[in-house]
Backbone as XML, in Angstrom:
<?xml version="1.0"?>
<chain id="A" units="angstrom">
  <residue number="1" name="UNK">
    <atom name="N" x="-0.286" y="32.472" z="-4.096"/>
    <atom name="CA" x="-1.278" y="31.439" z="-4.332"/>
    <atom name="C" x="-0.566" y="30.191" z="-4.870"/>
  </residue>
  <residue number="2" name="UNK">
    <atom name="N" x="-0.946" y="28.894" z="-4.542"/>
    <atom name="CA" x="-0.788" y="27.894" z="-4.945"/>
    <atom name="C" x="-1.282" y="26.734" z="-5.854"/>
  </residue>
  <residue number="3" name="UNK">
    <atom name="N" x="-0.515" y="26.082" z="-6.847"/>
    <atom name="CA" x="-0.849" y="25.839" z="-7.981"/>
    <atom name="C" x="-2.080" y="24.507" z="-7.753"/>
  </residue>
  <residue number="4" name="UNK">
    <atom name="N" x="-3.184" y="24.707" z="-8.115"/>
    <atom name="CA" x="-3.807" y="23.541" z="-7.836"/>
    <atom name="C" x="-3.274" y="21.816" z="-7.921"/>
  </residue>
  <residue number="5" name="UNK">
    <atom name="N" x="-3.481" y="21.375" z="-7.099"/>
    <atom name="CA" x="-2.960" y="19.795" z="-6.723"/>
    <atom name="C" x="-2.683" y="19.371" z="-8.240"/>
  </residue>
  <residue number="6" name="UNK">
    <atom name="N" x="-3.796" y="19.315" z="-9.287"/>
    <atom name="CA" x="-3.741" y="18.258" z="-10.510"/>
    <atom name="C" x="-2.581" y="18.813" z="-11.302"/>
  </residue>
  <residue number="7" name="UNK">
    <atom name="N" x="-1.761" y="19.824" z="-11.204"/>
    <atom name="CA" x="-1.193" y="20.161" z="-12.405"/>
    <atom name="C" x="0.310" y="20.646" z="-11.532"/>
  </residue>
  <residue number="8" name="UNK">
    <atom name="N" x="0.331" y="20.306" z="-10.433"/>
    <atom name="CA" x="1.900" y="20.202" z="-9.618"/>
    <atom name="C" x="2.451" y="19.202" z="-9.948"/>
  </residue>
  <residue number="9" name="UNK">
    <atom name="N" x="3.820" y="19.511" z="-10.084"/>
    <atom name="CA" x="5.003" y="18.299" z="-9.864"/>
    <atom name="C" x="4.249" y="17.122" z="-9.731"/>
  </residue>
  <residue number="10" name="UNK">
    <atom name="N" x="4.758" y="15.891" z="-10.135"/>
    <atom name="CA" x="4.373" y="14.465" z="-9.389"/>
    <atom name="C" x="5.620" y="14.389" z="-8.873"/>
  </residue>
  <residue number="11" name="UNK">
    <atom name="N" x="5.218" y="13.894" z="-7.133"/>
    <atom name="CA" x="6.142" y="13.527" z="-6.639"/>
    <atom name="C" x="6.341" y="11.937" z="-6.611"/>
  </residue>
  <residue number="12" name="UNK">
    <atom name="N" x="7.865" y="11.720" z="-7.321"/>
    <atom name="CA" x="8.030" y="9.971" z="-7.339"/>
    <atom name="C" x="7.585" y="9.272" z="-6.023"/>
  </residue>
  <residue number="13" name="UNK">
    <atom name="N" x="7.537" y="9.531" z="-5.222"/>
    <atom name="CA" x="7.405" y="9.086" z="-3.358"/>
    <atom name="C" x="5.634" y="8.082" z="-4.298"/>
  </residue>
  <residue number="14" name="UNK">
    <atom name="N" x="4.896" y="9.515" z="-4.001"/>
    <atom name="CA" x="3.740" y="9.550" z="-4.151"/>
    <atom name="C" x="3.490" y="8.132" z="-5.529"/>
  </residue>
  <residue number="15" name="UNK">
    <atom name="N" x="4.358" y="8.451" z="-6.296"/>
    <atom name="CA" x="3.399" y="7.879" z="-7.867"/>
    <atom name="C" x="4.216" y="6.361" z="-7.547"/>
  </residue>
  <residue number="16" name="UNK">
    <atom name="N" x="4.802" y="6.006" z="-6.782"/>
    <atom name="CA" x="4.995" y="4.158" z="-6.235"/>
    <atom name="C" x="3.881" y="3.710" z="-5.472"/>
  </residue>
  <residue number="17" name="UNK">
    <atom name="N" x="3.423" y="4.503" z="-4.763"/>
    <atom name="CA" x="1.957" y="4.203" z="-3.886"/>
    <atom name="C" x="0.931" y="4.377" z="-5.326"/>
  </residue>
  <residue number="18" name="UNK">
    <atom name="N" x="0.868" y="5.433" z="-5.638"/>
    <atom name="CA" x="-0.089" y="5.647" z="-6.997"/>
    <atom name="C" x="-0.807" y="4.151" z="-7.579"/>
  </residue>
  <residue number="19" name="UNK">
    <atom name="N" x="0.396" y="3.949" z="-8.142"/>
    <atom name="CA" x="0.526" y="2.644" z="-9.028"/>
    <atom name="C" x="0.132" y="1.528" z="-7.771"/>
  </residue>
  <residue number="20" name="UNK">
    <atom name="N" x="0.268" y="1.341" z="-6.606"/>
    <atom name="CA" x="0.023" y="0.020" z="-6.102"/>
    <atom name="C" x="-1.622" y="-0.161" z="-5.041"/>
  </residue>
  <residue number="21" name="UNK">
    <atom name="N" x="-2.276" y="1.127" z="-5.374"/>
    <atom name="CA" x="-3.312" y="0.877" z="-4.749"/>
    <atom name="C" x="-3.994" y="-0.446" z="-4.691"/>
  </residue>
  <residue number="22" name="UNK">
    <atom name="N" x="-4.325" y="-0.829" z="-3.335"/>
    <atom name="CA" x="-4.886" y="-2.049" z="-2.734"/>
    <atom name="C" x="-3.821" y="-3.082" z="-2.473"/>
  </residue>
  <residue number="23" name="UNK">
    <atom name="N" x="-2.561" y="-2.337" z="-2.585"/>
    <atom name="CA" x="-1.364" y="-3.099" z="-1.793"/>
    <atom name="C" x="-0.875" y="-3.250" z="-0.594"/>
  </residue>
  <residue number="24" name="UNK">
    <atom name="N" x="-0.425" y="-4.149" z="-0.221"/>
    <atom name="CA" x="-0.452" y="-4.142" z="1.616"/>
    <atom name="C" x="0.623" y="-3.049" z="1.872"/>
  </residue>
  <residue number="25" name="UNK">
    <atom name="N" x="0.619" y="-2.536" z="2.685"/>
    <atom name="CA" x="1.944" y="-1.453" z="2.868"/>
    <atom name="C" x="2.012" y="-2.138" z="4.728"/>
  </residue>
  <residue number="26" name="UNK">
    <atom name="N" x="3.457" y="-1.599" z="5.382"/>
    <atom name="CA" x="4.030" y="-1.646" z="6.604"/>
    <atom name="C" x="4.095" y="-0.149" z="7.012"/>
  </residue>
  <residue number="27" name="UNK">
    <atom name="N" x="3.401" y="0.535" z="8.076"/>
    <atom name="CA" x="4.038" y="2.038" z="8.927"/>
    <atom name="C" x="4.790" y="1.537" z="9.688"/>
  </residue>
  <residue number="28" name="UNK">
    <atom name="N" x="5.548" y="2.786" z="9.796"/>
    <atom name="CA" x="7.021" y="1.986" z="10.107"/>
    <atom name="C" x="7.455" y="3.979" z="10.708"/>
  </residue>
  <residue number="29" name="UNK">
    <atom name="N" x="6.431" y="4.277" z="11.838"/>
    <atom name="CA" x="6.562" y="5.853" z="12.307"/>
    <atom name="C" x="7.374" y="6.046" z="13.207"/>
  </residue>
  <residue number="30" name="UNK">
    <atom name="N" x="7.636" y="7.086" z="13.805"/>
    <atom name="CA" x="8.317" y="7.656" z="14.456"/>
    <atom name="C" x="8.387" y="7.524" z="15.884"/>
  </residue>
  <residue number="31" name="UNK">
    <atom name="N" x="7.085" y="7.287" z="16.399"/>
    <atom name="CA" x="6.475" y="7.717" z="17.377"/>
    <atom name="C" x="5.885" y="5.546" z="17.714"/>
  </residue>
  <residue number="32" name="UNK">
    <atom name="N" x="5.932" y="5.607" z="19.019"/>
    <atom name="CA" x="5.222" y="4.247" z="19.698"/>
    <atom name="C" x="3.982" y="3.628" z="20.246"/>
  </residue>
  <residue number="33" name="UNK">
    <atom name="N" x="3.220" y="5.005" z="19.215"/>
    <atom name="CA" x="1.707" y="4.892" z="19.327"/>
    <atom name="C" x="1.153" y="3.597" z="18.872"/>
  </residue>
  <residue number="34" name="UNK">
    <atom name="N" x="0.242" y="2.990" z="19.241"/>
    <atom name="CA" x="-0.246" y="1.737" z="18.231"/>
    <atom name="C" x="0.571" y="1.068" z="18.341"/>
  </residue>
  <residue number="35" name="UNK">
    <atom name="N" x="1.706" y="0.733" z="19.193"/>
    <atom name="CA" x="2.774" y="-0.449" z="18.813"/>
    <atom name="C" x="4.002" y="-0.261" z="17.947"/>
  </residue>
  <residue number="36" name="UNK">
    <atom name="N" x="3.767" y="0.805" z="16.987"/>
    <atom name="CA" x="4.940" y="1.454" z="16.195"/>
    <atom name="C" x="4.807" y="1.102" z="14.720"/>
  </residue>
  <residue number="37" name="UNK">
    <atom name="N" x="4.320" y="-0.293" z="14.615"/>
    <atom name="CA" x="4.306" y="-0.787" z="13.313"/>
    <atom name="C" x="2.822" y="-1.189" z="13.153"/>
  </residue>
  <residue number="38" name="UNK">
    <atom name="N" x="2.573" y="-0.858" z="12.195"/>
    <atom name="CA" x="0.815" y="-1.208" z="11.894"/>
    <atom name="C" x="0.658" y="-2.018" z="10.241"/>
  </residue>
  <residue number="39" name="UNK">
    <atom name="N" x="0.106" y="-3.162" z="9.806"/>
    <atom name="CA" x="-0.164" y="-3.067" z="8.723"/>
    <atom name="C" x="-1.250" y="-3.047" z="8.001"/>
  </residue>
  <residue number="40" name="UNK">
    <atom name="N" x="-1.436" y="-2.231" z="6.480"/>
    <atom name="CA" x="-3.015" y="-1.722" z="6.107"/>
    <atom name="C" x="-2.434" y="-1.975" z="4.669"/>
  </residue>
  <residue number="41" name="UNK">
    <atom name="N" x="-4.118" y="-1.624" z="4.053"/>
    <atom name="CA" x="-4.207" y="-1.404" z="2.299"/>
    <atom name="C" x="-3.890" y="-0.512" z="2.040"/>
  </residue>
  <residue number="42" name="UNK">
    <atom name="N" x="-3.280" y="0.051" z="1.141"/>
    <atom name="CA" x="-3.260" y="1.723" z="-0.115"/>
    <atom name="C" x="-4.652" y="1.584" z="-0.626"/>
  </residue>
  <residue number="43" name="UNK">
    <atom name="N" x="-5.617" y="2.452" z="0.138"/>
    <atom name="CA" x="-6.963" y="3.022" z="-0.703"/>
    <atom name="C" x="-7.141" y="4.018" z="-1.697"/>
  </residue>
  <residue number="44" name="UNK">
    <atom name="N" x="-6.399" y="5.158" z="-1.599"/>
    <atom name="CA" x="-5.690" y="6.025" z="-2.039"/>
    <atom name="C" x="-4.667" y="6.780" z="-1.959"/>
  </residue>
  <residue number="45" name="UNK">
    <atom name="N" x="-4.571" y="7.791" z="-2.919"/>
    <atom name="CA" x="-3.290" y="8.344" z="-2.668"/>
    <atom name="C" x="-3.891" y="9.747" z="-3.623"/>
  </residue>
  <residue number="46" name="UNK">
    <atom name="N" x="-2.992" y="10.941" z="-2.779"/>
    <atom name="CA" x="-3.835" y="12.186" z="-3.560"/>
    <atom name="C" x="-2.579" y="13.451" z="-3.571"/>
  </residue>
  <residue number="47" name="UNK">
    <atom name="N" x="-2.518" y="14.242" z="-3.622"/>
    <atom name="CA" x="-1.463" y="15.091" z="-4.122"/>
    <atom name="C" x="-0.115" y="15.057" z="-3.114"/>
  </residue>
  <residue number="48" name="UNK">
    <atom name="N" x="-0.616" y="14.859" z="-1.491"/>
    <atom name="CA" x="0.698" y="15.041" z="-0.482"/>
    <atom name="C" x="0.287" y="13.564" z="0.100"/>
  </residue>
  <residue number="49" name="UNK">
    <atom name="N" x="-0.297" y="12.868" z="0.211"/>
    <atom name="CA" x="-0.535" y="12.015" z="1.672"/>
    <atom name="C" x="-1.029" y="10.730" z="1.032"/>
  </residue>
  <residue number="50" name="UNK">
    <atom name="N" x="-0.795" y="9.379" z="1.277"/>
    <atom name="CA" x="-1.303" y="7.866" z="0.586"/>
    <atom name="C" x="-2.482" y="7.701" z="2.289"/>
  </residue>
  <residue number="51" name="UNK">
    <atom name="N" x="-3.698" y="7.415" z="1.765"/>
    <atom name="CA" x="-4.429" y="6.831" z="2.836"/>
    <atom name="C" x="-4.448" y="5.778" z="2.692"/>
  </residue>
  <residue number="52" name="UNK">
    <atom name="N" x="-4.633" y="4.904" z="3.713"/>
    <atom name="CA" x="-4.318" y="3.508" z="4.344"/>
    <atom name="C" x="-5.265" y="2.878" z="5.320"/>
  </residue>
  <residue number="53" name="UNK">
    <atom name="N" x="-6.160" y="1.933" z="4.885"/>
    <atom name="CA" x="-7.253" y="1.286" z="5.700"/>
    <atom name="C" x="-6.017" y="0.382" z="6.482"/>
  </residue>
  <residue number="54" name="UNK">
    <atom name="N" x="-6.186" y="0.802" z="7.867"/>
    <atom name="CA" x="-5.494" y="-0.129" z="9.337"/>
    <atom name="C" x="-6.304" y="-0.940" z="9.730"/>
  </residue>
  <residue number="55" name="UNK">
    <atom name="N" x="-7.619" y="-1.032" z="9.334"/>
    <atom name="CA" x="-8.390" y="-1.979" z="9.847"/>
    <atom name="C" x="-9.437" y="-1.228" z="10.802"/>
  </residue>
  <residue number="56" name="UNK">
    <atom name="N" x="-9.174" y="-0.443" z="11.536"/>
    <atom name="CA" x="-9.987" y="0.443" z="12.151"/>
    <atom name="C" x="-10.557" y="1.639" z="11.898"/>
  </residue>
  <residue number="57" name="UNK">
    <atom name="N" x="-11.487" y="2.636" z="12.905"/>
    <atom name="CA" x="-12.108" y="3.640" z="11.937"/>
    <atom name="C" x="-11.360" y="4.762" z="12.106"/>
  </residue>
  <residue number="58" name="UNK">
    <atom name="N" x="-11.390" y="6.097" z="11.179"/>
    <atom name="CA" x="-10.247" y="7.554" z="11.107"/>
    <atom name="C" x="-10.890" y="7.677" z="12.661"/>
  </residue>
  <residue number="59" name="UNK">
    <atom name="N" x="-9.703" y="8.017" z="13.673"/>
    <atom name="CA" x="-10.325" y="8.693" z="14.679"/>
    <atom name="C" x="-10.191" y="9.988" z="14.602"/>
  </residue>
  <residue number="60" name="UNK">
    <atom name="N" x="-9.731" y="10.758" z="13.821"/>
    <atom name="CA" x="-10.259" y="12.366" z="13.740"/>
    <atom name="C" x="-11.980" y="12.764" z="12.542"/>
  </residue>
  <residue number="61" name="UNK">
    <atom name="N" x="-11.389" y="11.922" z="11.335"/>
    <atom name="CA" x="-12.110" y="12.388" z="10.432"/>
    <atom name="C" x="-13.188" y="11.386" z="9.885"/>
  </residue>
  <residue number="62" name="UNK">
    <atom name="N" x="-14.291" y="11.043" z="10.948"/>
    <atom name="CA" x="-14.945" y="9.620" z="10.453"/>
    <atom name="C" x="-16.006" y="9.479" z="9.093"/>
  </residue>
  <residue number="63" name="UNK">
    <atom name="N" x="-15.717" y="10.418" z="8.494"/>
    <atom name="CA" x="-16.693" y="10.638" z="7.107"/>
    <atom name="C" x="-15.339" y="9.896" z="6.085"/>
  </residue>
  <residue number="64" name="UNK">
    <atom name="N" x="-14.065" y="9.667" z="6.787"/>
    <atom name="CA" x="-12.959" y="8.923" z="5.632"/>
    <atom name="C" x="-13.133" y="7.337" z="5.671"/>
  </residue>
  <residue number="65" name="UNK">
    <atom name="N" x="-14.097" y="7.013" z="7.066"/>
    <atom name="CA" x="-14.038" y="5.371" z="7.417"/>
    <atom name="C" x="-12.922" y="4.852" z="7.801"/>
  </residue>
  <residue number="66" name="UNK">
    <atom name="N" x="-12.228" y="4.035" z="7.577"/>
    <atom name="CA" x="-10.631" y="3.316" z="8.297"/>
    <atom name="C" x="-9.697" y="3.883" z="7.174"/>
  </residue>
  <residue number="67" name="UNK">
    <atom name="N" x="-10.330" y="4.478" z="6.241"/>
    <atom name="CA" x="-8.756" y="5.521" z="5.792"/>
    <atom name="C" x="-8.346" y="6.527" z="6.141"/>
  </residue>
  <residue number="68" name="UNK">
    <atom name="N" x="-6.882" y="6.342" z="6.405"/>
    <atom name="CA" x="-6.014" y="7.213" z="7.632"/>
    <atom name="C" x="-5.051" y="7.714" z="6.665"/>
  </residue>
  <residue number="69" name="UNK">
    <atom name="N" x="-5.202" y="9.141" z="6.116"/>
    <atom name="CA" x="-3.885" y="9.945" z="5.987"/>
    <atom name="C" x="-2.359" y="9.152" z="6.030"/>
  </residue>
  <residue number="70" name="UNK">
    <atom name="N" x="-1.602" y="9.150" z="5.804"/>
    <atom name="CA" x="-0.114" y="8.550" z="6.061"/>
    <atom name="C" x="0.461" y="9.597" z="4.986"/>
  </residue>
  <residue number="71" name="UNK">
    <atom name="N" x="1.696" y="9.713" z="5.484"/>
    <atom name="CA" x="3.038" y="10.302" z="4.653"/>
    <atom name="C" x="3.472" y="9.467" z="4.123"/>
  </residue>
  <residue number="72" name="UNK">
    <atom name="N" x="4.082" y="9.444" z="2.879"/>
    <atom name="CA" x="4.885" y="8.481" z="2.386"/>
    <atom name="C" x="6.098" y="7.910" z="2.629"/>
  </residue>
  <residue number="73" name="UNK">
    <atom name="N" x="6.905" y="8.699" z="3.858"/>
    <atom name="CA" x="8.074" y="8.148" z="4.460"/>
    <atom name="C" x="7.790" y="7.206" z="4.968"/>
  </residue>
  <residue number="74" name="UNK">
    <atom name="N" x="6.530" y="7.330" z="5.904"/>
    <atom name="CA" x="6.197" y="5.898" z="6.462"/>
    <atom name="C" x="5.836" y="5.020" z="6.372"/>
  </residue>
  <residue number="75" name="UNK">
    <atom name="N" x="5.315" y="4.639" z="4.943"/>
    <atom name="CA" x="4.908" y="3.761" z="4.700"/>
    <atom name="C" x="6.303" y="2.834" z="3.951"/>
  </residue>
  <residue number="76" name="UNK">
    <atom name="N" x="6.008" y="1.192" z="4.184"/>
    <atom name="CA" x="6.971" y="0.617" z="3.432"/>
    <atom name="C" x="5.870" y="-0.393" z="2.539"/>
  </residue>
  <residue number="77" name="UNK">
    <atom name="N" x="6.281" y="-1.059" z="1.026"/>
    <atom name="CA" x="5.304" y="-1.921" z="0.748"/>
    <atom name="C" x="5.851" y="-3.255" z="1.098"/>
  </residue>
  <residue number="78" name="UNK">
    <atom name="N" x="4.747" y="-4.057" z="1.480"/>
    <atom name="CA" x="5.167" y="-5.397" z="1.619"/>
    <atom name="C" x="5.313" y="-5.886" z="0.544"/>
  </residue>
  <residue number="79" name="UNK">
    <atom name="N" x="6.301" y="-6.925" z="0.642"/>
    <atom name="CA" x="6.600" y="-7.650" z="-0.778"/>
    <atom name="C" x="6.428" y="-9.019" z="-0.654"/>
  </residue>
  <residue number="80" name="UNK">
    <atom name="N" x="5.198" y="-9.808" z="-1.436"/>
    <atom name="CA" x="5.254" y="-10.874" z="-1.491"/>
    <atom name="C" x="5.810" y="-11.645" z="-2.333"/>
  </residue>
  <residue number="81" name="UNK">
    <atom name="N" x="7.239" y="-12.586" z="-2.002"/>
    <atom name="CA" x="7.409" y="-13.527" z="-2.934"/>
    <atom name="C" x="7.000" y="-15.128" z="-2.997"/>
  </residue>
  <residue number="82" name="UNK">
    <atom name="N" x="6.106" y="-15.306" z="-3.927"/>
    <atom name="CA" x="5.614" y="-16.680" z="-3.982"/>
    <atom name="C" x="6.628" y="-17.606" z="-4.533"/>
  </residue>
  <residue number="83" name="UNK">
    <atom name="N" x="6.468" y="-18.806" z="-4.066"/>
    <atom name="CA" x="7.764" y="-20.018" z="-4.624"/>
    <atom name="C" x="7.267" y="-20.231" z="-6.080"/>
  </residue>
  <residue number="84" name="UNK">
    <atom name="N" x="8.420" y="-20.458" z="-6.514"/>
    <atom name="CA" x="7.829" y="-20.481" z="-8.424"/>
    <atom name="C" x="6.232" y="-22.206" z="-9.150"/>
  </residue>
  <residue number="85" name="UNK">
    <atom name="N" x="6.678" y="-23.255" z="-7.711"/>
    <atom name="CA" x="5.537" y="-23.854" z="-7.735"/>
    <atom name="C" x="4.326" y="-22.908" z="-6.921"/>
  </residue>
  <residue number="86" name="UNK">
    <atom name="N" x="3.969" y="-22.447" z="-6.717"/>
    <atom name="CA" x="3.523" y="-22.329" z="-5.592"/>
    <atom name="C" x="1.552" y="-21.630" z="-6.073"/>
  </residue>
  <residue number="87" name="UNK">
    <atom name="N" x="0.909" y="-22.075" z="-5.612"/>
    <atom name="CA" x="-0.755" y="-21.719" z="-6.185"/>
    <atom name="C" x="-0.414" y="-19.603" z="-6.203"/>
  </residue>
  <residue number="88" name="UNK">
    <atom name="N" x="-1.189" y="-19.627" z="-6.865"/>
    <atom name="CA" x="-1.120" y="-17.618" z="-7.627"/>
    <atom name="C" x="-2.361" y="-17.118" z="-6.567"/>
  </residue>
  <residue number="89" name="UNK">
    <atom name="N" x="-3.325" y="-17.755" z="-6.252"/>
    <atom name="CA" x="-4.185" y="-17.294" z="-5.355"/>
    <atom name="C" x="-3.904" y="-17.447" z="-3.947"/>
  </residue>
  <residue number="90" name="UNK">
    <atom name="N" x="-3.593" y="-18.229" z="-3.395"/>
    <atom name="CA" x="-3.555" y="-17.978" z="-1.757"/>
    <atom name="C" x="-1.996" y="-18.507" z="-1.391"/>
  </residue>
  <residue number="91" name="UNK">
    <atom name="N" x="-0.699" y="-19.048" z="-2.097"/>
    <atom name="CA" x="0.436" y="-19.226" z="-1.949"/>
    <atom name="C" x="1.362" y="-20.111" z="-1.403"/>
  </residue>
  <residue number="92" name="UNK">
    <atom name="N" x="-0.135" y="-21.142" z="-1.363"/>
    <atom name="CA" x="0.493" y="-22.789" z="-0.917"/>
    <atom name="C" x="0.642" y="-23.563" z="-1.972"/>
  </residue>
  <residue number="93" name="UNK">
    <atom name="N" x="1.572" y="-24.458" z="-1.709"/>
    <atom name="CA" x="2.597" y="-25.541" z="-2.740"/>
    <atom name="C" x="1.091" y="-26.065" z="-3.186"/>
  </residue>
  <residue number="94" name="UNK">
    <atom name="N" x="0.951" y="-25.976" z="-4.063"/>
    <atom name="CA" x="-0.807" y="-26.769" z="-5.139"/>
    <atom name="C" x="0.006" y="-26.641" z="-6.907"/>
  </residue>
  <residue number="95" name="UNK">
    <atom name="N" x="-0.624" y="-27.456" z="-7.122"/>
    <atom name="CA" x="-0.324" y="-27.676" z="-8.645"/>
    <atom name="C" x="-1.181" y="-26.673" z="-9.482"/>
  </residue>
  <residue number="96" name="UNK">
    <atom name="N" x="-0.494" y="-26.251" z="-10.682"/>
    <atom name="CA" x="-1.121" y="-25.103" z="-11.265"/>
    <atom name="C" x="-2.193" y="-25.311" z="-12.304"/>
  </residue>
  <residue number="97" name="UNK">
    <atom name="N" x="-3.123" y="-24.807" z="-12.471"/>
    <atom name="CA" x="-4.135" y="-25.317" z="-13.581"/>
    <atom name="C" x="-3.838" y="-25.722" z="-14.663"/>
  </residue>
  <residue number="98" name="UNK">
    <atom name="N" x="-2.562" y="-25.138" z="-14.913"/>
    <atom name="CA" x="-2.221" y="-25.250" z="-16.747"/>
    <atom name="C" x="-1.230" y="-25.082" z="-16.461"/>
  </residue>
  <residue number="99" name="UNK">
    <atom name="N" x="-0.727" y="-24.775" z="-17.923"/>
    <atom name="CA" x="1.263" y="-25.113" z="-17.957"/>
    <atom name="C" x="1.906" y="-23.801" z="-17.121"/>
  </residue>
  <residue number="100" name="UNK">
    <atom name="N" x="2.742" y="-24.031" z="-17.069"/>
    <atom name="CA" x="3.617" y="-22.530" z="-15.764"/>
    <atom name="C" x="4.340" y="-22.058" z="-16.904"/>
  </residue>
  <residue number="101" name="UNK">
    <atom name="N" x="4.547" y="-20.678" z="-17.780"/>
    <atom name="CA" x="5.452" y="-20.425" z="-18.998"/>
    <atom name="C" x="6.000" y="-19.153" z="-17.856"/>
  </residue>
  <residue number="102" name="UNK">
    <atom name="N" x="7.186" y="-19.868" z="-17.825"/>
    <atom name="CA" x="8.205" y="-18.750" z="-16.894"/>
    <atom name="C" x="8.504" y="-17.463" z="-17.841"/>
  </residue>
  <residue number="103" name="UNK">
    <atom name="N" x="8.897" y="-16.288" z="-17.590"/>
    <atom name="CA" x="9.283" y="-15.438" z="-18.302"/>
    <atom name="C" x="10.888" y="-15.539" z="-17.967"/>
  </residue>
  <residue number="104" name="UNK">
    <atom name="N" x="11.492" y="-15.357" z="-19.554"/>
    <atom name="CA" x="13.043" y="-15.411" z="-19.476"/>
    <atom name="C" x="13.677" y="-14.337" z="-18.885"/>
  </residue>
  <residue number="105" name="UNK">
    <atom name="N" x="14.463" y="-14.358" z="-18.198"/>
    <atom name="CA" x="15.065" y="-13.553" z="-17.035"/>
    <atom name="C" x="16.336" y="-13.392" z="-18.300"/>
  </residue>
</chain>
């Protein structure tokens, strides 16, 4: 018998998705289905598998809606870097409401 999900190992894979739910992620699979590369949100993430809204609906399991199972190999996160002027909401050169207090590196 196997140890129920809540009280197994955390796997590190898993607890980087954990932490970034509603982050854009890149699949990046094996296979040349869909084009090969797809990009979606982290909706969740649960003991083996991060689900991922692609924009479309589960075509096996439609009671999940457009969250699709994924392994964590395949997923990569996108990384946005904004220019240090640059607006915090949508990432065009705009002046900032208030003062910019950089954090010391």
């Amino acid at each position: 018998m196997t140890k129920p999900a809540r009280i197994r190992r955390a796997n590190p894979a898993l607890e980087l998705f954990r932490r970034h739910i509603g982050a854009r992620v890149t699949f990046t699979g094996t296979t040349a289905e869909r084009g090969g590369v797809e990009h979606g949100v982290i909706v969740d993430v649960d003991h083996r598998m991060v689900y991922v809204d692609y924009g479309y609906p589960n075509p096996i399991n439609a009671e999940l809606g457009n969250a699709i199972a994924t392994h964590p190999a395949n997923l990569r996160l996108e990384t946005i870097v904004a220019a240090p002027d640059s607006c915090d909401h949508c990432g065009t050169a705009a002046e900032r409401p208030g003062p910019a207090f950089r954090a010391s590196r």
